[in-house]
LUMTIZA-732435 format. One record per residue (C-alpha): residue number from 1; residue in one letter; x, y, z. Coordinates in steps of 0.1 Angstrom, whole numbers, padded with zeros to 4 digits. Layout:
// residues N
SITE  lopa  drenza     xx     yy     zz
SITE   NUM       A      X      Y      Z
...
END
This chain:
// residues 465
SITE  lopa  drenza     xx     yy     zz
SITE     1       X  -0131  -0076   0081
SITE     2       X  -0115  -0070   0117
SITE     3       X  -0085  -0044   0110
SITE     4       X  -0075  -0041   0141
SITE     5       X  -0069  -0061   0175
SITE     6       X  -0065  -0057   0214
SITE     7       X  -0038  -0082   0230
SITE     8       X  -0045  -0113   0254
SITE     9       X  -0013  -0126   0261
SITE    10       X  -0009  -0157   0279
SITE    11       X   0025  -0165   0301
SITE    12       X   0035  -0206   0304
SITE    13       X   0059  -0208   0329
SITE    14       X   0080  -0238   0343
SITE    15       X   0061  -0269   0352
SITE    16       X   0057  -0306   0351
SITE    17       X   0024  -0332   0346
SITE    18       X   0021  -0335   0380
SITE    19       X   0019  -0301   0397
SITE    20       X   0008  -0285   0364
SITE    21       X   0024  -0256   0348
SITE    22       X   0015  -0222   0365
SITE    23       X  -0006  -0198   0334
SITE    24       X  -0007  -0157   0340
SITE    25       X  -0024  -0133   0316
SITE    26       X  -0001  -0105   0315
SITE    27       X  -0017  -0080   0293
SITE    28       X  -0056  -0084   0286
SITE    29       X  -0083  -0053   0285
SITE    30       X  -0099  -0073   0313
SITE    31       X  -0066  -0071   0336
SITE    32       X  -0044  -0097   0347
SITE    33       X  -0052  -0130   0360
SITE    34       X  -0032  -0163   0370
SITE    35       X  -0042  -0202   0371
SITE    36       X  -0027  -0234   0369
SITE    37       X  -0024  -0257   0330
SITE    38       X  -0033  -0294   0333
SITE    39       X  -0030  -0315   0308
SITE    40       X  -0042  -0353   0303
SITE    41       X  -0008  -0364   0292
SITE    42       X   0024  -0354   0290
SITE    43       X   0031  -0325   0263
SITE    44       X   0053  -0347   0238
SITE    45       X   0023  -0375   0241
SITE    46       X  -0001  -0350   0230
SITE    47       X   0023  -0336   0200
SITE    48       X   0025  -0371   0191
SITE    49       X  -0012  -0375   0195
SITE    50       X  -0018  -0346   0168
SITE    51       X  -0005  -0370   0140
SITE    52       X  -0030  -0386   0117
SITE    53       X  -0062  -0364   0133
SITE    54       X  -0093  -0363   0112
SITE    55       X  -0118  -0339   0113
SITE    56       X  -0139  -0346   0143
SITE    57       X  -0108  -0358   0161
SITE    58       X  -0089  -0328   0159
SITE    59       X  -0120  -0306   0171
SITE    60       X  -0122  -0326   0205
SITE    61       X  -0081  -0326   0206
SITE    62       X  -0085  -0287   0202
SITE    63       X  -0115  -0286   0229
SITE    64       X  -0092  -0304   0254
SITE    65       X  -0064  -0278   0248
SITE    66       X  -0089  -0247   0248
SITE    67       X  -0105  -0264   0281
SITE    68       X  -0068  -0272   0296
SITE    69       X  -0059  -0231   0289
SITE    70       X  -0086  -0210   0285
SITE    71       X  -0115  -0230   0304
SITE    72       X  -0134  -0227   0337
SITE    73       X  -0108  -0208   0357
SITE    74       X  -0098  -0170   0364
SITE    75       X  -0076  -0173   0335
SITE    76       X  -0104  -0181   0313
SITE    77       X  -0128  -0156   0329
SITE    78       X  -0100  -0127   0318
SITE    79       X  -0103  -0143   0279
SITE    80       X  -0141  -0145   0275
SITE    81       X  -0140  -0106   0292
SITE    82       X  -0118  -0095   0274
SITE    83       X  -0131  -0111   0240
SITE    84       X  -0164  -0089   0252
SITE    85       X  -0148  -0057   0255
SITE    86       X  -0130  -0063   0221
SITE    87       X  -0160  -0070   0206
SITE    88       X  -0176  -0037   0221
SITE    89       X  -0147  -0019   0206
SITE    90       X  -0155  -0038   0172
SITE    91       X  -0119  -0053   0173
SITE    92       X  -0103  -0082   0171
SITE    93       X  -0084  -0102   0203
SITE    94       X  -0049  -0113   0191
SITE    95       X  -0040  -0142   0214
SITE    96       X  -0007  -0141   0224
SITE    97       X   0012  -0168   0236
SITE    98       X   0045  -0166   0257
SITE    99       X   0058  -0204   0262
SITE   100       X   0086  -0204   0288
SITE   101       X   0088  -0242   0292
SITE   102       X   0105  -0255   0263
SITE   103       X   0083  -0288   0271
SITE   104       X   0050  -0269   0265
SITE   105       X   0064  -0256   0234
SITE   106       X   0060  -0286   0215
SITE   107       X   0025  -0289   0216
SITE   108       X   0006  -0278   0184
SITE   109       X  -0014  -0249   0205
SITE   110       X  -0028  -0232   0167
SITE   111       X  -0054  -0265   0175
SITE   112       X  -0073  -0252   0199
SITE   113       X  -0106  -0255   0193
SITE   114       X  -0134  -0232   0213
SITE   115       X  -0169  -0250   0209
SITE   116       X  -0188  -0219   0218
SITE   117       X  -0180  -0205   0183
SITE   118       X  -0177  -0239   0163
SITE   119       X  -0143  -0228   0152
SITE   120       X  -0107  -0232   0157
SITE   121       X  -0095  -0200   0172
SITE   122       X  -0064  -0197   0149
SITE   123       X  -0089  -0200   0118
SITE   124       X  -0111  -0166   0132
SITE   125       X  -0100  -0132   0124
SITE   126       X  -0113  -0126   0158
SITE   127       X  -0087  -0147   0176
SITE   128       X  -0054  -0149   0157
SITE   129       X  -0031  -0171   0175
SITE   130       X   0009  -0162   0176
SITE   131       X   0035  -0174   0198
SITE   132       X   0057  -0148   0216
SITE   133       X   0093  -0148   0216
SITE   134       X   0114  -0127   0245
SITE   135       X   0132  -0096   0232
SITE   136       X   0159  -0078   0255
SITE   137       X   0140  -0047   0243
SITE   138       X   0106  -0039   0224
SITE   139       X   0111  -0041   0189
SITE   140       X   0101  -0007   0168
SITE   141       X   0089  -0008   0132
SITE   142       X   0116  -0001   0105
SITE   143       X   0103   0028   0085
SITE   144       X   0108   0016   0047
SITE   145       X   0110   0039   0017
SITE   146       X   0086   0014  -0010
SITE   147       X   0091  -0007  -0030
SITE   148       X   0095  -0035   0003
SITE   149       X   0123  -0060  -0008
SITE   150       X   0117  -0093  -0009
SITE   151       X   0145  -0122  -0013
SITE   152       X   0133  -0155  -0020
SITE   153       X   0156  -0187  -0019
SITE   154       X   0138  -0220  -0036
SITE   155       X   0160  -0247  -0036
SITE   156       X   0157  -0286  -0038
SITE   157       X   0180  -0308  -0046
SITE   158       X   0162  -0339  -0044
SITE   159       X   0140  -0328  -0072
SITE   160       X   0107  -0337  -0049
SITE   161       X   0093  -0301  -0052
SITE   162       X   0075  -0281  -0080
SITE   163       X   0097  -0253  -0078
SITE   164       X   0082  -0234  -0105
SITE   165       X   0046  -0235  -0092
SITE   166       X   0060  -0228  -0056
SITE   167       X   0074  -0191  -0068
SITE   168       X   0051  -0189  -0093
SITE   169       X   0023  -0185  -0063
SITE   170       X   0044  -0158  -0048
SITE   171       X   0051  -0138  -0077
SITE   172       X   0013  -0144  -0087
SITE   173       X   0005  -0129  -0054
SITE   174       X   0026  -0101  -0051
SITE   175       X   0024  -0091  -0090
SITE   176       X   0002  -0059  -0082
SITE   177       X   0022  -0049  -0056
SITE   178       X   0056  -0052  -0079
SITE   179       X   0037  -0033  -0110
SITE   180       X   0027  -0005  -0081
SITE   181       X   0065   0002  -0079
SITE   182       X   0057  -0006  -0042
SITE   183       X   0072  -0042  -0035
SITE   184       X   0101  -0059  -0052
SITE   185       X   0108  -0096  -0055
SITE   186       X   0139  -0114  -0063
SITE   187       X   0149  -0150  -0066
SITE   188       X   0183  -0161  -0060
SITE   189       X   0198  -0180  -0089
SITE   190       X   0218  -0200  -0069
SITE   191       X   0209  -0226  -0038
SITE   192       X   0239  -0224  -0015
SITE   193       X   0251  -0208   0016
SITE   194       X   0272  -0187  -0001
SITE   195       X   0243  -0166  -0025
SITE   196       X   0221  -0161   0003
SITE   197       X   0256  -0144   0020
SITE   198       X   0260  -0125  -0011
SITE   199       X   0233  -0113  -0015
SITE   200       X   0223  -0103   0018
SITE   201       X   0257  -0085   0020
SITE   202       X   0252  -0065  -0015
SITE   203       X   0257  -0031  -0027
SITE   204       X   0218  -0031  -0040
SITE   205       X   0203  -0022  -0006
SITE   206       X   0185  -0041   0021
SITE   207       X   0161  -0069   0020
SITE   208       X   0131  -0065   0045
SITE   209       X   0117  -0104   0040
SITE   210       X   0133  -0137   0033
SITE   211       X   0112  -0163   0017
SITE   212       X   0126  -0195   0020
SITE   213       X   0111  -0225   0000
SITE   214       X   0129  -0263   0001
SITE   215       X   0129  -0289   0026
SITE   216       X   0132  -0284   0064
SITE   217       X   0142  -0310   0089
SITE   218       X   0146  -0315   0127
SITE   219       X   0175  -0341   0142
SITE   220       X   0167  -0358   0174
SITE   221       X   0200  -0369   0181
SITE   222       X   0215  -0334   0176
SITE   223       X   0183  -0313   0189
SITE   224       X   0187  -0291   0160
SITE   225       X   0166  -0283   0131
SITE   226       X   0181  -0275   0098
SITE   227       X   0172  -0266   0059
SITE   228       X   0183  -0284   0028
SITE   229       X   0204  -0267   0010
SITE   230       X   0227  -0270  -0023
SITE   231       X   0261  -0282  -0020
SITE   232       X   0289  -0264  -0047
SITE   233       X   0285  -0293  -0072
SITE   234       X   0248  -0286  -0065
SITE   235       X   0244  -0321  -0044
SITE   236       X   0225  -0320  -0016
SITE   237       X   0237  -0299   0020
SITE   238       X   0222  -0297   0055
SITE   239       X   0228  -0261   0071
SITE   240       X   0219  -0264   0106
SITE   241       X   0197  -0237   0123
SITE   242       X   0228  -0221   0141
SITE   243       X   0247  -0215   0110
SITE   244       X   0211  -0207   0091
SITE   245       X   0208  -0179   0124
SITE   246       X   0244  -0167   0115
SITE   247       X   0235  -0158   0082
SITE   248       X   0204  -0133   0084
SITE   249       X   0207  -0124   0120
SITE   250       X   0232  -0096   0111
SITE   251       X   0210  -0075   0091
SITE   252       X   0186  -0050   0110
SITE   253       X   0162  -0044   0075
SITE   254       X   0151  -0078   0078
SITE   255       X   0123  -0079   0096
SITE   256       X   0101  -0116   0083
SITE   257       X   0116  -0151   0078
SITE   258       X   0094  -0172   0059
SITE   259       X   0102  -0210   0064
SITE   260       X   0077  -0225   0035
SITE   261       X   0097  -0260   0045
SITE   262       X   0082  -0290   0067
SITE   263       X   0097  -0292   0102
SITE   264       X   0113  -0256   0103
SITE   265       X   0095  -0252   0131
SITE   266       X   0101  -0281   0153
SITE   267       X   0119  -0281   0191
SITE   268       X   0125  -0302   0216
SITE   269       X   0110  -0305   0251
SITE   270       X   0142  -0294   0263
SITE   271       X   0150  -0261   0241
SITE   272       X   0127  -0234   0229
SITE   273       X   0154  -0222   0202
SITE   274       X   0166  -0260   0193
SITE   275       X   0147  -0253   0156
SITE   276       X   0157  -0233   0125
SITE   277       X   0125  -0210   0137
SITE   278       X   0133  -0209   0171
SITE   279       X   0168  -0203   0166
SITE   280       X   0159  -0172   0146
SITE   281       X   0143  -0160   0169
SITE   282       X   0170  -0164   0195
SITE   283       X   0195  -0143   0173
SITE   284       X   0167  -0112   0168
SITE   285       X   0150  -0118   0139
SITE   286       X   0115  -0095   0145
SITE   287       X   0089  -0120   0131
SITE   288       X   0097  -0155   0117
SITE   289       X   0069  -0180   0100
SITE   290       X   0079  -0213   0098
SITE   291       X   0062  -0251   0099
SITE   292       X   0061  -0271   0129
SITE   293       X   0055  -0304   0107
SITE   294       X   0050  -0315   0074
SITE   295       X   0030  -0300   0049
SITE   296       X   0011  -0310   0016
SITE   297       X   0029  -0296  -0018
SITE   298       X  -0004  -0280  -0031
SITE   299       X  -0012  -0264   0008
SITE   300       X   0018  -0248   0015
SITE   301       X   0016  -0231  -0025
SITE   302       X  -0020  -0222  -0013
SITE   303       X  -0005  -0204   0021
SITE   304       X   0018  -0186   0007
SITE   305       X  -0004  -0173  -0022
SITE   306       X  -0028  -0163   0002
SITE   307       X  -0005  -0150   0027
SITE   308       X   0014  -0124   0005
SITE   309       X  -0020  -0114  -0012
SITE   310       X  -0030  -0099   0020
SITE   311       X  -0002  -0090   0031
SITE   312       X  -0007  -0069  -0007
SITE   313       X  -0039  -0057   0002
SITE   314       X  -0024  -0042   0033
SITE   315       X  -0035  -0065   0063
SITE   316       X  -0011  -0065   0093
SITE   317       X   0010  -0098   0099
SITE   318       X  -0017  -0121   0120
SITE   319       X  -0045  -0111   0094
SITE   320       X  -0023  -0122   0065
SITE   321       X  -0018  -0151   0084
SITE   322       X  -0054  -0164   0093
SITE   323       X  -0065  -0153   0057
SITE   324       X  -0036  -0179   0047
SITE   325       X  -0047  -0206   0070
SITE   326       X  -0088  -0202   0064
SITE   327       X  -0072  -0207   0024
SITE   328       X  -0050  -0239   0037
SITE   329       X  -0081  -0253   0054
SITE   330       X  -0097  -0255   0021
SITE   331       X  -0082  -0287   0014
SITE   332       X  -0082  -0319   0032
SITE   333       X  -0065  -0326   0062
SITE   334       X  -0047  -0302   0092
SITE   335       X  -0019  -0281   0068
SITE   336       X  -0036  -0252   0080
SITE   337       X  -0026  -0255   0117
SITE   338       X   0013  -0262   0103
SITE   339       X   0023  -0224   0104
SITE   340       X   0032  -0214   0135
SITE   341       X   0044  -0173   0138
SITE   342       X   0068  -0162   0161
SITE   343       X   0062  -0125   0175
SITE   344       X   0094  -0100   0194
SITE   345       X   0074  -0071   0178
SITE   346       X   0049  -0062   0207
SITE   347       X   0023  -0049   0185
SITE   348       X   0025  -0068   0155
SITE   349       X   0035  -0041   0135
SITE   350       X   0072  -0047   0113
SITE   351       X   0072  -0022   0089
SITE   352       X   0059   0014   0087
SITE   353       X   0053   0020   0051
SITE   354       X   0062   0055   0040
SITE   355       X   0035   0073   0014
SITE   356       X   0053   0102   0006
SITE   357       X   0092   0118   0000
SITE   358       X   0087   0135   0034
SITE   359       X   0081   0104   0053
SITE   360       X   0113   0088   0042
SITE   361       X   0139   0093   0067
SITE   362       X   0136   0071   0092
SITE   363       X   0151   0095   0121
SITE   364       X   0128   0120   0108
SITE   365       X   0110   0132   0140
SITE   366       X   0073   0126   0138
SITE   367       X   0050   0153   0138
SITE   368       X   0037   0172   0165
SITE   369       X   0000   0172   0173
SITE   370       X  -0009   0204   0184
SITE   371       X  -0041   0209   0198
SITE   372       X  -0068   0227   0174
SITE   373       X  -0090   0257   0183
SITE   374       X  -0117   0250   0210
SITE   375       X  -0104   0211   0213
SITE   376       X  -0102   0214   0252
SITE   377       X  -0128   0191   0252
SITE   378       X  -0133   0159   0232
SITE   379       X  -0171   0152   0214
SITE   380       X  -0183   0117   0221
SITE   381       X  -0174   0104   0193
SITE   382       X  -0136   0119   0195
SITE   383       X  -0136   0103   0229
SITE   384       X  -0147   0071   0218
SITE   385       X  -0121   0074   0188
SITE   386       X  -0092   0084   0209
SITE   387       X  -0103   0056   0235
SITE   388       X  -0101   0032   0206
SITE   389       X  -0068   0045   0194
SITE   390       X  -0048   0041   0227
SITE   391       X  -0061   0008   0236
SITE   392       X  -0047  -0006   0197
SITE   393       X  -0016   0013   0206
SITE   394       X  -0005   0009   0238
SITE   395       X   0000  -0020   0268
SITE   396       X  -0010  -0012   0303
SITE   397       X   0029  -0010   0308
SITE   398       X   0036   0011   0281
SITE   399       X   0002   0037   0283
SITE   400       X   0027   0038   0319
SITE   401       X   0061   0043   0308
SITE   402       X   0041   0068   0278
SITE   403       X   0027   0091   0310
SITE   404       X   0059   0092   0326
SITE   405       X   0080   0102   0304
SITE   406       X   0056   0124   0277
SITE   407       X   0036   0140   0301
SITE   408       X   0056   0140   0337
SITE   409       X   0031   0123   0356
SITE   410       X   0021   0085   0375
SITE   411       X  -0005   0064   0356
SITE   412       X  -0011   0047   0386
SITE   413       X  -0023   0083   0405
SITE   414       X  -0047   0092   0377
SITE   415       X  -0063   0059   0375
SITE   416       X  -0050   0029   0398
SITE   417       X  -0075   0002   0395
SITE   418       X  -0095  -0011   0367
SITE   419       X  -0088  -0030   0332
SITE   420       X  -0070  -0014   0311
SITE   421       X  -0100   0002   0292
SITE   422       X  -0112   0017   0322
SITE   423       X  -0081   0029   0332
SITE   424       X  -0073   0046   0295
SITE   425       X  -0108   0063   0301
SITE   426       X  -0100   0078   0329
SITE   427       X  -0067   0087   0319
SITE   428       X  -0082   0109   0290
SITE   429       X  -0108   0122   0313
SITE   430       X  -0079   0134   0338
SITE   431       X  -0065   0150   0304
SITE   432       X  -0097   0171   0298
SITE   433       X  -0100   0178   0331
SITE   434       X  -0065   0193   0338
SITE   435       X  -0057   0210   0306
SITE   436       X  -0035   0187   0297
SITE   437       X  -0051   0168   0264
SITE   438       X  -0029   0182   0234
SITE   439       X   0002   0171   0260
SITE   440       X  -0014   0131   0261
SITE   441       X  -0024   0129   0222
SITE   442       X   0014   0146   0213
SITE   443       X   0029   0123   0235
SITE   444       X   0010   0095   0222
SITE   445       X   0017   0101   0187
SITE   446       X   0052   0110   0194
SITE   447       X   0055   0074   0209
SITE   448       X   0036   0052   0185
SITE   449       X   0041   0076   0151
SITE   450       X   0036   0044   0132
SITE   451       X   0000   0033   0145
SITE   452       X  -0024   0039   0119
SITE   453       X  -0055   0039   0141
SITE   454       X  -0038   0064   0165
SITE   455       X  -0025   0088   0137
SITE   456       X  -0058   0086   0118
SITE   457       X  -0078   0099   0151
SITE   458       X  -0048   0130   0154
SITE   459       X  -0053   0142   0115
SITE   460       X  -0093   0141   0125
SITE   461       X  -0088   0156   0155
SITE   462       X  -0062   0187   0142
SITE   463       X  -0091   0193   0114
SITE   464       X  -0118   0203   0141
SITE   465       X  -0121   0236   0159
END
């Protein structure tokens, strides 16, 4: 199963139905590309259009959006290369999507269909679909001494959901993981404001992920989204997404929101951040998972089973995901395209998982890579691996900034033209050439210490000579 992915990302800027909305790849191993999004009807007709689909109707709905984004055009060229060199790499391509028009954002884009494969792409480990939220600066993973902490909140007042079998499919999922000593799951006894504040604020350490099961909803009049809580007499209480934000946007540790609640994800055509998801995102939350409408008691059990029991087996956040939706799709109907994942970590990665006392202190510096006897030059296959390694772990912008200020030197002098595979290439060529490879592979390690395909390639490469 595909481990490990190369980015497409996608930028939807500002537009209307009548000029169309102007579409630029900004990071792709096949370089950067722009084009023009037209749709056949305005983008809250085609969210509305999404209602009720059946099988066969929601593959042609998903062809028209794959054809609208992705189809004949220089834009599409860029995917279907850059799906090739991914391929060649034996990678994944994780298609990133950065929605600056609030109006676009309503669309269900996790329905795109590509007919080429017979699949949906957000149902194929070789396309996961997220949706990219703007950060003031790149989020780094927070190194975390196991067990990972888990606080989960399942509350309903109304009595319409199975409570029990809801957290009994988490607990189920994770029960390996909590008997390993490295995760730790707790329920909140309570269902109001006030315990998730608690415990949030506690003297028992931080929580890395908040599960959230209940009942979501998004107000049209308002243009806000907001969960159902319990009230102090235990009777039902709305707390709207900006008062939901104020609560767990405080607290650096927690990295994942899951919103297991219909309608968590929702907008409006006017605000991206108008949603309980949305709004998380606004206030900094790394990663947030939420539904964008309503979902099927038994699928949204079967999503969250799924997606904490790879998450368990150690898959990275869009694996776990599309493990959890192939699981939702299962059943009848389109559940599985309710997720939708909201991304300000820029390569997916949340946590770095320590194995060992020494790796516990998050300042700890990471290790140097010094250069092993007669490793001037690279083998074929450490080339390739290397190669491999810095594409996973780096952007074109940031194998840039990396050169700069690691090794002294312009990117854009050793290799100026080219996708970014090429241009890595000949960046590790340049490296060989001028005596300068232990300098690229420390600096690279000392950069991205948590990427496991870069740091797997250094121990290999220290053991040789």
């Amino acid at each position: 199963m595909i481990t490990d992915y190369l980015d497409f990302e996608v930028e939807l800027g500002p537009g209307d139905a009548v000029a169309g909305w102007p579409v630029s790849v900004v990071q792709s191993p096949a370089g950067n590309e722009r084009g023009m999004l037209r749709l056949s009807a305005a983008p809250d007709q085609l969210a509305l259009a999404a209602q009720g689909l059946d099988g066969a109707g929601a593959r042609r709905y998903g062809q028209e959006l794959f054809d609208a984004l992705l189809g004949h055009s220089p834009v599409g060229s860029s995917y279907t290369e850059s799906l090739g060199v991914a391929n060649a790499l034996g990678k994944g391509l994780r298609v990133r999507l950065r929605i600056v028009d609030p109006a676009l954002a309503v669309i269900p884009w996790e329905l795109i269909y590509e007919q080429r494969f017979g699949e949906f792409m957000a149902l194929s480990h070789e396309t996961p679909l997220l949706r990219m939220a703007e950060a003031a600066q790149p989020m780094q993973p927070l190194a975390v001494t196991p067990p990972l902490r888990i606080l989960g909140l399942a509350v309903d007042p109304t009595g319409e959901i199975d409570l029990a079998a809801e957290q009994a499919a988490v607990e189920n999922a994770l029960a390996g993981l909590v008997q390993r000593g490295q995760a730790e799951l707790v329920w909140l006894a309570g269902g109001t404001w006030r315990d998730i504040q608690r415990a949030l604020r506690g003297s028992n350490g931080a929580w890395h992920v908040f599960h959230f099961v209940g009942h979501g909803f998004f107000d049209q009049t308002t243009g806000e989204g907001a969960v159902l809580l319990a009230g102090e007499e235990g009777s039902p209480e709305l707390l709207d997404a900006s008062r939901l934000g104020r609560l767990l946007a405080a607290h650096a540790a927690l990295r994942l929101v899951v919103l297991s609640a219909c309608h968590s994800a929702a907008t409006t055509a006017s605000d991206l951040y108008a949603g309980a998801a949305g709004t998380l995102v606004r206030r900094g939350v790394p990663a947030v998972i939420a539904m964008q409408f309503a979902v099927a008691a038994g699928a949204a059990r079967e999503w969250s089973r799924t997606f904490y029991e790879a998450l368990a087996d150690g898959m990275a956040l869009e694996g776990a995901l599309t493990e959890a939706r192939i699981a939702a799709s299962m059943g009848s109907g389109l559940d599985w395209a309710a997720p939708v994942a909201y991304l300000r970590a820029p390569d997916g990665v949340l946590f770095n998982m320590a194995t060992a006392p020494a790796q516990t202190s998050p300042a700890a510096t990471p290790p140097s890579a010094p250069a092993p006897a007669g490793s001037a030059k690279l083998t074929g296959q450490q080339f390739g691996a290397f190669h491999r390694a810095l594409l996973n772990a780096f952007s074109l912008d940031e194998l840039r900034m990396m050169v700069r200020i690691e090794l002294g030197e312009n990117l854009d002098t050793i290799a100026s033209t080219g996708s970014l595979s090429a241009i890595t290439e000949a960046l590790i060529s340049w490296a060989e050439r001028t005596g300068r490879l232990a300098a690229l592979v420390q600096g690279a390690s000392k950069t991205r210490p948590g990427n496991r395909e870069l740091q797997a390639f250094i121990a290999s490469w220290q053991n040789t000579g």
